[in-house]
C-alpha positions as CSV (number, residue, x, y, z in Angstrom):
1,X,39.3,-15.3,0.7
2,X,39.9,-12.3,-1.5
3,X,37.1,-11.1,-3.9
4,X,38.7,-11.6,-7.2
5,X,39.0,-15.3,-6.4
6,X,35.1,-15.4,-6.6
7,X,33.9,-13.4,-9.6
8,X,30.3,-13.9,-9.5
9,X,30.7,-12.3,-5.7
10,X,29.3,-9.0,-6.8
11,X,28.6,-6.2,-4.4
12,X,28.0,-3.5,-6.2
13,X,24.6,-6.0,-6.8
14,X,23.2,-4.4,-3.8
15,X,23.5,-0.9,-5.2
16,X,20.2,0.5,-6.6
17,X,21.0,2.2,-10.2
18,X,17.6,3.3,-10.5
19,X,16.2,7.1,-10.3
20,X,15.2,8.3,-7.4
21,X,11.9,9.4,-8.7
22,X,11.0,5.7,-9.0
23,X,12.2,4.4,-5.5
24,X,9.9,7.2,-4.4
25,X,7.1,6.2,-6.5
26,X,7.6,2.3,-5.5
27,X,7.0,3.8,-1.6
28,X,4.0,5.9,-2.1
29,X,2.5,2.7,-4.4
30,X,3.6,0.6,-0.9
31,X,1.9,3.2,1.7
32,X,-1.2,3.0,-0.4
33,X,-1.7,-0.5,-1.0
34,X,-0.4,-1.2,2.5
35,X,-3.1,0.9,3.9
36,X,-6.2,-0.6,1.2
37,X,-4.9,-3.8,2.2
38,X,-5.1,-3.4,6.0
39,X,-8.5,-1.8,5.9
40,X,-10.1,-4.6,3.1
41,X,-8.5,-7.2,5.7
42,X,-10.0,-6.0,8.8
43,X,-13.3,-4.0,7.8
44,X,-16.7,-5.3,9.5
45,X,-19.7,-3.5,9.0
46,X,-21.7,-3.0,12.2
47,X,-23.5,-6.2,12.6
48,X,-19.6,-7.7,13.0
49,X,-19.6,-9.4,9.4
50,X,-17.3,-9.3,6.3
51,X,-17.6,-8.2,2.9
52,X,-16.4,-10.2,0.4
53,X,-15.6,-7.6,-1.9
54,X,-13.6,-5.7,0.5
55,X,-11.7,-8.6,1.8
56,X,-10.7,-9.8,-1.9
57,X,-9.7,-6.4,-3.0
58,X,-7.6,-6.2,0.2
59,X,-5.8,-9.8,-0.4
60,X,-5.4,-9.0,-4.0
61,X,-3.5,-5.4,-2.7
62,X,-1.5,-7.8,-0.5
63,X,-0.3,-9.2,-3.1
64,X,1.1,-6.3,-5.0
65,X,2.3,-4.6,-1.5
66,X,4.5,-8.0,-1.5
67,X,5.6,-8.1,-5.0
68,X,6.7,-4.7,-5.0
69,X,8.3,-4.9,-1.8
70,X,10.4,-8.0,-2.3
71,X,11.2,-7.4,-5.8
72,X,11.1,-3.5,-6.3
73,X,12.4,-2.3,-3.1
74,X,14.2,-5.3,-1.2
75,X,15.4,-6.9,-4.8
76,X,15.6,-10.3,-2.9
77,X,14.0,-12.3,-5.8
């Protein structure tokens, strides 16, 4: 089927009409709260245990890594 049939098919959706200043800002914020995330996650201190504080930090930098990542980068939602 041709494209003008379905006018909401968009492609040019797909298309980023954003600076590239910001898509570089959105992957340095992504490196960053990838990496607090990974080490709140899997720190132990030398006895083997978890902190608390460092494992909530590191879920609540999960979060934003996902947010930005799915909405910001991937624009899937």
């Amino acid at each position: 089927m041709p494209l003008a049939r379905y006018p909401y098919n968009n492609v040019a959706r797909f298309t980023s009409p954003r600076p590239l200043s910001i898509e570089l800002l959105d992957l340095v914020f992504l490196v960053i709260t990838a990496f607090v995330a990974w080490h709140g996650i899997t720190y132990r201190d030398e006895e083997g245990e978890t902190d608390m504080v460092r494992l909530l930090f590191g879920c609540i930098a999960l979060l934003f890594f996902m947010r930005v990542l799915f909405v910001d980068v991937l624009e899937i939602f």
